[in-house]
C-alpha positions as CSV (number, residue, x, y, z in Angstrom):
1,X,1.4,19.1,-10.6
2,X,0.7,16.0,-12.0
3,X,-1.5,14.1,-10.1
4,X,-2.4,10.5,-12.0
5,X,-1.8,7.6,-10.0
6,X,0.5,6.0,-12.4
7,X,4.0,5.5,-12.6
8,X,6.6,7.3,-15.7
9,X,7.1,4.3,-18.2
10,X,5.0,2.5,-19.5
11,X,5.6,-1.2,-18.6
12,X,4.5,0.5,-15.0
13,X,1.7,-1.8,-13.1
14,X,0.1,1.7,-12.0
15,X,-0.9,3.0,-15.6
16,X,-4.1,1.3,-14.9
17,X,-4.8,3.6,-12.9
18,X,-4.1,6.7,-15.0
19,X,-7.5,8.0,-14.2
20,X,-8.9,8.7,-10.9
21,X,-12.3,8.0,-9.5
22,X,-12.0,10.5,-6.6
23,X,-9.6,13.2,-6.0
24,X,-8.4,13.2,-1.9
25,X,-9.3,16.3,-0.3
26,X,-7.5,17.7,2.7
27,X,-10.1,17.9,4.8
28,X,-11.9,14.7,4.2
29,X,-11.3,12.2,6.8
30,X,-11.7,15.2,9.3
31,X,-14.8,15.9,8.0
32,X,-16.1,12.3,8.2
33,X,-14.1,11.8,11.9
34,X,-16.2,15.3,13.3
35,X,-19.7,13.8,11.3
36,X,-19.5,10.2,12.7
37,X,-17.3,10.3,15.9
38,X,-19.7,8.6,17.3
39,X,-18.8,5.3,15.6
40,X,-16.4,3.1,17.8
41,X,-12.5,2.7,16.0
42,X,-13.5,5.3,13.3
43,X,-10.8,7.9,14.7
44,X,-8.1,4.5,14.6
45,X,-9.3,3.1,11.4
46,X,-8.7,6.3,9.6
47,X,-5.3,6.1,11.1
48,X,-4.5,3.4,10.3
49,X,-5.4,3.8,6.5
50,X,-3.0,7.1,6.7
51,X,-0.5,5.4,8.4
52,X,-0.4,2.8,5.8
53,X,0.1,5.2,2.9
54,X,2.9,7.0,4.8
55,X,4.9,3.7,5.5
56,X,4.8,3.1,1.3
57,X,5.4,6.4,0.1
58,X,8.7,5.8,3.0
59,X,9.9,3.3,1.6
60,X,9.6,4.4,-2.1
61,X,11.7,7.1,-0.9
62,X,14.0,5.1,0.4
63,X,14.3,2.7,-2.5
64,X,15.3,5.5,-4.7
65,X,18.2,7.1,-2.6
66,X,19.9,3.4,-2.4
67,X,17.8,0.7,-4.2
68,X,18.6,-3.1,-3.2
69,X,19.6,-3.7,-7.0
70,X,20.0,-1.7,-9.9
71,X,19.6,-3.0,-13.0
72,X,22.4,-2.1,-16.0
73,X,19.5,-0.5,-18.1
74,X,16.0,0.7,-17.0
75,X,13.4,3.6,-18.3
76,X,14.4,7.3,-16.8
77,X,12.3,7.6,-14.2
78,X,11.0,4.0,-13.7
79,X,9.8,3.7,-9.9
80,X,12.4,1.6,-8.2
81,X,12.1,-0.9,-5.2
82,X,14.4,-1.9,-2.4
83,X,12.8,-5.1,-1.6
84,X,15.4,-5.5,1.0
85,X,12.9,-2.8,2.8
86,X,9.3,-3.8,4.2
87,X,6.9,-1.8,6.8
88,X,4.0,-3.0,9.5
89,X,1.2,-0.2,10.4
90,X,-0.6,0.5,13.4
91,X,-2.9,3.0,14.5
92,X,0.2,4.8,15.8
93,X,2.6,4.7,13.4
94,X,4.5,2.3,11.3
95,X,7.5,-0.3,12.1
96,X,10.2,0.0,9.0
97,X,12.3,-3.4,8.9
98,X,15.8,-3.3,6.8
99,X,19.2,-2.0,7.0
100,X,18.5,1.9,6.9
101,X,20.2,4.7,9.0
102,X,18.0,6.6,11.0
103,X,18.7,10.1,9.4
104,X,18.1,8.6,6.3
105,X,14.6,7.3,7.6
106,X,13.7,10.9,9.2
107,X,14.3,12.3,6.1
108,X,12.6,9.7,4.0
109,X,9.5,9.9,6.4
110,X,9.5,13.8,5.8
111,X,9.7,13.8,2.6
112,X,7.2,11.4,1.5
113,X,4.6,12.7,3.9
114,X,4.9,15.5,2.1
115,X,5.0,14.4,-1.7
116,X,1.8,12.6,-0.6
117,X,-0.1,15.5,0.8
118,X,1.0,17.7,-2.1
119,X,-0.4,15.3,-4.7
120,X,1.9,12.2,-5.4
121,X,-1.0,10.2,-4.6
122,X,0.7,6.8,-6.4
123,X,3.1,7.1,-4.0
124,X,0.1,5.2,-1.3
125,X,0.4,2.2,-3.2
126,X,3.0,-0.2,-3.0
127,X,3.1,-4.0,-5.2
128,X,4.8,-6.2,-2.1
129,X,1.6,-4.8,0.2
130,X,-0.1,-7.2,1.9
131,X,-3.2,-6.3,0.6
132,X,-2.4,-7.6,-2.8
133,X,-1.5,-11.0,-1.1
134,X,-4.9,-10.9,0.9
135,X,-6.6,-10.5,-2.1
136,X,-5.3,-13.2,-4.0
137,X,-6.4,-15.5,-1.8
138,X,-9.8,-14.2,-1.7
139,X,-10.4,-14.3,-5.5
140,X,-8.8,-17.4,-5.8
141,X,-10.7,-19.1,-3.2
142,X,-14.0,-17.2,-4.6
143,X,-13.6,-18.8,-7.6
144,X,-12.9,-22.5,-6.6
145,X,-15.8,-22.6,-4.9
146,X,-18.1,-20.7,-7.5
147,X,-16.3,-23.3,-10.1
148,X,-17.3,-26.5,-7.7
149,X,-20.6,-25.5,-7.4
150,X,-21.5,-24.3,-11.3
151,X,-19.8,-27.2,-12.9
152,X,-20.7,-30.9,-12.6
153,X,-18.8,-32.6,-9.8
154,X,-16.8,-35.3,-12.5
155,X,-13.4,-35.1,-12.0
156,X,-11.9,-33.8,-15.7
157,X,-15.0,-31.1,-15.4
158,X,-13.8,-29.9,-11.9
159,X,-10.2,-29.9,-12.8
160,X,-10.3,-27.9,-15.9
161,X,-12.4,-25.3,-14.0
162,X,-10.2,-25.3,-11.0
163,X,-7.3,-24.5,-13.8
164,X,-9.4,-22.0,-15.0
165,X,-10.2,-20.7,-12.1
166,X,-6.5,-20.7,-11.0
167,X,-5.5,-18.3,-13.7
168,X,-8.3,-15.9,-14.1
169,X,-7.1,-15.1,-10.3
170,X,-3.6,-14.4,-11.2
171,X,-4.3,-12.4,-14.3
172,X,-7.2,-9.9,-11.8
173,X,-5.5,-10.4,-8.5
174,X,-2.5,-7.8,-9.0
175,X,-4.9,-5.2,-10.5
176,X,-7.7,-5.6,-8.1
177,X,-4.8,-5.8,-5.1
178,X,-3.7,-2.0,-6.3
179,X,-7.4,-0.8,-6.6
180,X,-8.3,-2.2,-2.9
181,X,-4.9,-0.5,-1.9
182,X,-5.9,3.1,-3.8
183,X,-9.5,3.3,-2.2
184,X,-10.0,0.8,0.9
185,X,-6.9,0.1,2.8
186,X,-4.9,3.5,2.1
187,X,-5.6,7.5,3.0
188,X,-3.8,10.6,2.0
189,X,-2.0,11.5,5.1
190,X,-3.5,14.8,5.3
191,X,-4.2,14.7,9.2
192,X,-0.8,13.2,10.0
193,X,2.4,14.5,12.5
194,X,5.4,12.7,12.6
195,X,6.0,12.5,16.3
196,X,9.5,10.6,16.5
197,X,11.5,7.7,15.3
198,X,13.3,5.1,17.4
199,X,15.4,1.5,17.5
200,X,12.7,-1.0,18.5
201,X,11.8,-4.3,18.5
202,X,8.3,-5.5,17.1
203,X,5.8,-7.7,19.3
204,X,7.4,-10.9,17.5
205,X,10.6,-9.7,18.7
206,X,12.2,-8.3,15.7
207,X,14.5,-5.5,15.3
208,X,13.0,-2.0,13.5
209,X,12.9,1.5,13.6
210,X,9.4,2.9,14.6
211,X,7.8,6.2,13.4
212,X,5.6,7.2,15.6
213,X,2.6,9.7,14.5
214,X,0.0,11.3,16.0
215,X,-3.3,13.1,14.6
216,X,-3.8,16.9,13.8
217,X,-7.0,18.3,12.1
């Protein structure tokens, strides 16, 4: 099975990552979990990064059963994404906003657990994540203030570093976003059950289905 975390086609953002640095093991977080249970959160933390992967490779799979928009002419096999669709973790589980029926969702839930666990690995990573948005704003601010502090404080000086400061952020931000997503915020389900799904409403109110998990070794 192919297991690179890139995309098919090449105008994919993932084909830079077509290597990988570490391959997940199935019994890795367990391992870590039963070595350091001491450590307050661990348990949820590591939930939490599982969950998150889960509530992606969801909503991939859901994206290519009945994508938002599909355009006259793309690549076979291009990765395609409902943007219509977006997802919250938790510790728990994940809340899944966006018209979708729930038999749809069970099945979408099912089935990317396990194209995750069996080695679609790209599948953890998703470009509308938060995490790519997060940071953005930590680059970007990073290097506004390395640029004010480096650079004489004249106003032409400051502004042409700003500017370059500005756009070296954009053009790192999306790559760097995926890599955080691949190896910090992200896990390979391996320890995950899926529990239920259900009609909810978030803690801001707002309607969405929940899939709840819990934790097997």
């Amino acid at each position: 099975m192919n297991t690179s975390a890139s995309f098919p086609g090449s105008s994919s953002p993932f084909d830079f990552f077509s290597f990988d640095f570490t391959t997940p093991q199935p019994t890795q977080d367990a391992d870590l979990l039963r070595q350091l249970s001491f450590i307050p959160g661990l348990k949820e933390m590591i939930m939490l990064r599982q969950v998150h992967a889960l509530e992606h490779a969801t909503v991939w799979v859901l994206s290519e059963a009945k994508p938002a928009h599909t355009p006259k002419i793309r690549p076979a096999n291009a990765q395609v994404d409902n943007e219509l669709l977006g997802g919250l973790s938790t510790e728990q589980g994940f809340y899944l906003y966006g018209e979708v029926n729930i038999s749809d969702l069970r099945r979408a839930v099912t089935l990317g657990l396990h194209r995750l666990t069996s080695g679609e690995w790209d599948l953890a990573v998703h470009p509308r994540c938060g995490t790519n948005l997060s940071v953005a704003m930590l680059l970007t601010a990073s290097l506004v203030v390395g640029v004010n502090l480096l650079l004489p404080f004249r106003p032409i000086e400051q502004l042409i570093g700003l500017g370059l400061a500005a756009t070296t952020a954009a053009e790192l931000s999306p790559d760097l976003g995926f890599m955080a997503q691949r190896y910090i915020t992200t896990a390979i389900p391996f320890n995950l059950a899926i529990e239920n799904i259900t009609l909810t409403r978030d803690v801001w109110g707002r309607e969405s289905h929940f899939v709840k998990v819990s934790w097997q070794d």
